[in-house]
Structures are given as structure tokens and as C-alpha cells.
C-alpha positions as CSV (number, residue, x, y, z in Angstrom):
1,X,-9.6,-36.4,13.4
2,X,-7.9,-35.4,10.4
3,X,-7.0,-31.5,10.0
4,X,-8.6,-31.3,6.5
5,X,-12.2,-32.7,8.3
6,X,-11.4,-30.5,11.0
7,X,-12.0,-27.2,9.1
8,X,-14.6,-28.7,6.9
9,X,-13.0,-30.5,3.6
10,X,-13.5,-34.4,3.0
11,X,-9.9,-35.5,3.9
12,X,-10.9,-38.4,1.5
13,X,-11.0,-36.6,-1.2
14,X,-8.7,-34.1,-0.9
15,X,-5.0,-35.2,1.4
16,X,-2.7,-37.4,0.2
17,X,-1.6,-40.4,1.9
18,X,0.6,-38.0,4.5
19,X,-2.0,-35.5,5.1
20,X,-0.9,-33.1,2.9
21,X,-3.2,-30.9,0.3
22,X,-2.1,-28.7,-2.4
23,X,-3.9,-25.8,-4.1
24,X,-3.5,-23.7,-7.0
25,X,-5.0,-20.7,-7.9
26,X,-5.5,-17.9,-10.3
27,X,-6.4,-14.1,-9.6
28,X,-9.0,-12.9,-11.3
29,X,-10.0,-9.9,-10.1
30,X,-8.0,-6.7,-8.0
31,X,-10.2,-3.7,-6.6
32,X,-7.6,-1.1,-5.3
33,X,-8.4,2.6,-3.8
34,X,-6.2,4.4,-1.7
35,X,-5.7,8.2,-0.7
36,X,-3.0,9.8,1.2
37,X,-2.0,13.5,2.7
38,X,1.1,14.7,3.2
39,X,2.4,18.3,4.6
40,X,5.8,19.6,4.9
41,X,7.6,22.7,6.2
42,X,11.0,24.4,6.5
43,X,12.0,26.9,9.4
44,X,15.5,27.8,9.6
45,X,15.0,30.2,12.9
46,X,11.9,29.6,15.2
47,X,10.1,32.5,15.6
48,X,12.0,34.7,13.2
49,X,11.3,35.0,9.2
50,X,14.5,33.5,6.8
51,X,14.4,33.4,3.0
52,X,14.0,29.9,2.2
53,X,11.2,29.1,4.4
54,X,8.4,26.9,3.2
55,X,5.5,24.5,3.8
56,X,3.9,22.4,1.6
57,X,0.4,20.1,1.3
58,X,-1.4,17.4,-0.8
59,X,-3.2,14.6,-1.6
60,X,-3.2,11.5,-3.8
61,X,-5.6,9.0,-4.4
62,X,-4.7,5.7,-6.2
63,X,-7.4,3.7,-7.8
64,X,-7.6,1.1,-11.0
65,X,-7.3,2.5,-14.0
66,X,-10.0,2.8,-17.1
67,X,-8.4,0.2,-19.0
68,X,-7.6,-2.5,-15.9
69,X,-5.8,-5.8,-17.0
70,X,-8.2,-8.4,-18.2
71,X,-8.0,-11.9,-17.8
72,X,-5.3,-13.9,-15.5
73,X,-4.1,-10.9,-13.1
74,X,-1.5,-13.4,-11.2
75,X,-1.5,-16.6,-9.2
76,X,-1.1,-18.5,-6.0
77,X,-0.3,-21.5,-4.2
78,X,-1.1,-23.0,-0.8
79,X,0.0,-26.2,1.0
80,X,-1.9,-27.9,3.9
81,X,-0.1,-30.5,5.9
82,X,-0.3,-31.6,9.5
83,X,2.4,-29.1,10.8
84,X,0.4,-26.4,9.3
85,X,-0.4,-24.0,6.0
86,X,2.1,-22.1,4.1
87,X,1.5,-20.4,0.3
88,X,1.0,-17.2,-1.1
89,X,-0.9,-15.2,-4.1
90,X,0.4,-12.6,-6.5
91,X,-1.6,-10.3,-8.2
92,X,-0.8,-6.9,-10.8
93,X,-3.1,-4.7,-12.0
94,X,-3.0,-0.9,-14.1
95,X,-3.5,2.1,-11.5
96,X,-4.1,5.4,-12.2
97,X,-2.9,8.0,-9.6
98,X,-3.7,11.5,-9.1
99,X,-1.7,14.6,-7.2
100,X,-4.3,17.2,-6.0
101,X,-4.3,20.0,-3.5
102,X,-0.8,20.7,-3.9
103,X,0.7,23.7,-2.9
104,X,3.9,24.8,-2.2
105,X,5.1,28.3,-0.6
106,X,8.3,29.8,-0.3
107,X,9.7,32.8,1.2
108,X,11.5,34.8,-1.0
109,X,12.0,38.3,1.1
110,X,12.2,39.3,4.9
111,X,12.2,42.6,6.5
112,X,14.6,41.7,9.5
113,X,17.3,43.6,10.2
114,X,19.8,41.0,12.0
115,X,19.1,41.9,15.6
116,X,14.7,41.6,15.7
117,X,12.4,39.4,14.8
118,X,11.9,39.9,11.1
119,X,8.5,39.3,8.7
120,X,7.5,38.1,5.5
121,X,7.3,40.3,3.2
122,X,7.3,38.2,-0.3
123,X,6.4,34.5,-1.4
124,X,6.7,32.8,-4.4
125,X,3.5,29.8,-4.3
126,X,3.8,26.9,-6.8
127,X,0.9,25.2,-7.4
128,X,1.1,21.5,-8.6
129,X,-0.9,18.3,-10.1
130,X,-1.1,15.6,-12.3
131,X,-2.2,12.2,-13.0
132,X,-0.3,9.3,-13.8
133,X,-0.2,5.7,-14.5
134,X,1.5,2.9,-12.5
135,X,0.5,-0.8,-12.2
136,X,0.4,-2.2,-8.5
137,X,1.8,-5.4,-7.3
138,X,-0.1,-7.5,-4.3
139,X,1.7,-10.3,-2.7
140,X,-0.3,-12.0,0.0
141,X,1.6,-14.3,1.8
142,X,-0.6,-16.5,3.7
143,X,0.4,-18.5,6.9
144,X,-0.6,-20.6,9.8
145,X,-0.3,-23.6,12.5
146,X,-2.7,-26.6,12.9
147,X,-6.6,-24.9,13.0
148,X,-8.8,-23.0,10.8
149,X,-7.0,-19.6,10.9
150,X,-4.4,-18.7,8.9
151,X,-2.7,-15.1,9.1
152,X,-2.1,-13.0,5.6
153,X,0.7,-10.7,4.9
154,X,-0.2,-7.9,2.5
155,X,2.5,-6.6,0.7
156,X,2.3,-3.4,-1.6
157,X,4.5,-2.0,-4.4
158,X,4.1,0.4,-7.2
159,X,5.9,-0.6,-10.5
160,X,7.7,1.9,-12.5
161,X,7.7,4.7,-10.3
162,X,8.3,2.8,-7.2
163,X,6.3,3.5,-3.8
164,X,3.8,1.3,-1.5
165,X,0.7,1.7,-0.8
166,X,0.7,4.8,-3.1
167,X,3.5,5.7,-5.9
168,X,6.5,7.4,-5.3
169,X,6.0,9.8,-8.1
170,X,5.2,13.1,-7.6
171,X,6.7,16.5,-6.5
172,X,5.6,20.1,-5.7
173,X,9.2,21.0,-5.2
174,X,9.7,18.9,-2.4
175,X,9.2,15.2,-2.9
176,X,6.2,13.2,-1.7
177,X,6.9,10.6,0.6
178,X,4.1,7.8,1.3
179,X,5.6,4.8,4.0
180,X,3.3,1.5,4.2
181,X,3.1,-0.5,8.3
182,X,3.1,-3.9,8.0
183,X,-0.5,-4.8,7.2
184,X,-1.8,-8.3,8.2
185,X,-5.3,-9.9,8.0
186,X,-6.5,-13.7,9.4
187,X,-9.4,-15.5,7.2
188,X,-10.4,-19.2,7.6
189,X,-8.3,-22.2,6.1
190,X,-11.9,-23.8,4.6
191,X,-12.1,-20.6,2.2
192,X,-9.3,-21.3,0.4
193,X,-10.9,-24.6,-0.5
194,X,-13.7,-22.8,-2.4
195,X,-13.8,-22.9,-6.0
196,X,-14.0,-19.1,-5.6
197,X,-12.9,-16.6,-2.7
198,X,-12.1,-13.4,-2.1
199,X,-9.6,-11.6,-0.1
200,X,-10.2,-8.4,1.2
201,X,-7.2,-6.1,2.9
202,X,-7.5,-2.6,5.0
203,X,-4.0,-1.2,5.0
204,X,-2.4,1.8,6.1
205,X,0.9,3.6,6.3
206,X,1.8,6.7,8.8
207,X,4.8,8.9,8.7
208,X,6.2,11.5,11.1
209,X,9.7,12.0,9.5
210,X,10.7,11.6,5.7
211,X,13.1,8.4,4.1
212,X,16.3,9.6,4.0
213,X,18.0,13.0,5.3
214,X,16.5,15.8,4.9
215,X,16.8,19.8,6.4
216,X,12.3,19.4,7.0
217,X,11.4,20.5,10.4
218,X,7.6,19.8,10.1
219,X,6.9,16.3,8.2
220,X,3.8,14.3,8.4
221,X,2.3,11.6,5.9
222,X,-0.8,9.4,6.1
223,X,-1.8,6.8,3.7
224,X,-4.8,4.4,3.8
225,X,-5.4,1.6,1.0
226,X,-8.4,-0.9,1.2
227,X,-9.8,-3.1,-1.6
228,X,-10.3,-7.0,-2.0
229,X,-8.4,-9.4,-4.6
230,X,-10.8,-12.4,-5.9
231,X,-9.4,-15.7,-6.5
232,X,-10.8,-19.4,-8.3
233,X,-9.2,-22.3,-7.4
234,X,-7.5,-23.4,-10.5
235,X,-6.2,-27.1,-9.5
236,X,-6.4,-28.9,-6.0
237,X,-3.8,-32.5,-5.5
């Protein structure tokens, strides 16, 4: 039995003369939310107090923007043949991304004395936020053998600023770093024979240690993005 009847789709109608079936498609929607948490320190002497100390904290959450795109937001392409299913969709849309809950403390004077333990006895705090804008591209990169299950490969990247699953954007005098783990979801090969799907995504990125080399000796980032990109078939051959 041909693939195309296997996962539902009159191969009549629809394969060429090899087996083969080509779709097109155009984006027409992108929901995107996603929220992250980050907290940093500097300790120079365990146990002991040393000007230049700190720790920092905060949270950003990345969601679309008042005025979102309208119309075409991107496109896609998918090929069915009898060694399997390759293609991929593209998608942009206007974010708007917010920096809460950001502090950022800094010793400034100890009362050691070179040969005991000293204290803090002076800070300087800096508190920090903003809100700013930053369109988001999606790839989905969609894969799979002969069957009804192909595997997606969700891809993040913040335009302008730069960053994943949130930007790469903001400071409280330390930079805020946000990683992305590869992020990959299976759906069924009949759906993207629908004159209209959607594709939803649950994606995540955790960090124990910043990019690049830094003197941090407490680092930790978490950030979680979820939302669903909706899709018409726009020509089928």
C-alpha cells in the first residue's frame, strides 16, 4: 500500500507518478510566552568579606507584542516520498520583553583586618528594569522515515538584540545570560495535509555556568518558552 494511503491522504490525488508529494505553506499565526530567572554571585575568599563581592537576580518574560505582524508571518515547505519526509517552516513575529526583579548588590567596605574573618559593613544595591522590543524568529525543521510520525526541530532566535528562547538584552551590571537545549516535538505526517494545522512547541533552556569566561562563582539560568505556530496549506503538487 502506498505511503500517502498509509497515513490517510488519497495517493490518487495527491503523489506523483514516483510517490512523491509536495506542500507549501504559509504561517499565519505565532503565539509566543516565555519567562526566565537568572541569579549570579561573586566571592573572591569563601567564608571571608572582599570588596567587590556581589550577587545578582531576575526575571524576564517574553511575550508578542501589542502591535504583532499581520498578515503572512513566514512560510514552509514539506516533501513526501517513499524514503521518507523532509521540509521545514519559518515564522517572525514582534516580541515585547520585559526585565523585572532585578537587583544587583555589591560590597563596597569590609571591616577585616588581613589575618580574621572580616564583615560587611557597606553595599551599594542597583536596582534595574526595562522593557524592550525584539522580533523572534521560529524555524521548525520537520523530519522523518517511512510512517505517520515525523520529528520537529524547534529552533529560537531573537533578532536585533540576539538571544534564544529569550533576548540577549539586558543588564543589571552584570549581563543576563538565557541558553536554549535542543527542543524537539513528533506530530503525525496526515496533519500537514490539512488545509489548516497548528504546531504547538514546549521548550526550555537551563544553565549552570555563563557563555564565555567569566570571574562568577555562583551562576544559574532557567528559561521555559511554550506557544503554538498555525499554518494553511498554501499549494499541494
Amino acid at each position: 500500500m502506498p505511503l500517502l494511503a498509509l497515513i490517510g491522504v488519497p495517493a490518487a490525488a495527491t503523489a506523483d507518478k514516483h510517490g512523491r508529494a509536495s506542500y507549501e505553506y504559509k504561517v499565519t499565526g505565532l503565539d509566543y510566552q516565555a519567562t526566565g530567572a537568572l541569579v549570579g554571585g561573586i566571592t573572591q575568599a569563601p567564608g571571608d568579606c572582599s570588596v567587590g563581592d556581589a550577587s545578582w537576580v531576575g526575571q524576564v518574560m517574553t511575550g508578542n507584542a501589542d502591535l504583532s505582524k499581520l498578515g503572512s508571518l513566514g512560510d514552509g515547505a514539506l516533501e513526501i516520498g517513499r524514503r521518507g519526509t523532509e521540509g521545514g517552516i519559518n515564522a517572525e513575529q514582534a516580541m515585547s520583553s520585559t526585565l523585572s526583579g532585578s537587583e544587583h548588590t555589591e560590597v563596597t567596605e569590609c571591616n577585616g583586618d588581613g589575618l580574621h574573618p572580616g564583615q560587611m559593613t557597606d553595599y551599594r544595591t542597583t536596582d534595574c528594569g526595562e522593557t524592550i522590543p525584539s522580533d523572534i524568529a521560529v524555524s521548525a525543521q520537520i523530519s522523518g522515515g517511512v510512517g505517520d510520525r515525523v520529528v520537529i526541530d524547534w529552533n529560537f532566535f531573537h533578532q536585533g538584540p540576539g538571544g534564544f528562547l529569550l533576548p540577549d538584552a539586558f543588564d543589571c551590571v552584570e549581563h543576563f545570560f538565557f541558553d536554549a537545549d535542543p527542543c524537539k516535538t513528533r506530530a503525525r505526517l496526515a496533519q500537514f495535509t490539512k488545509k489548516k494545522f497548528s504546531l504547538p512547541f514546549k521548550c526550555q533552556g537551563l544553565q549552570a555556568q555563563p557563555l564565555g569566561a567569566t570571574n562568577y562563582t555562583l551562576f544559574s539560568s532557567d528559561a521555559y518558552a511554550n506557544g503554538v505556530v498555525s499554518v494553511k496549506r498554501a499549494k499541494q503538487r
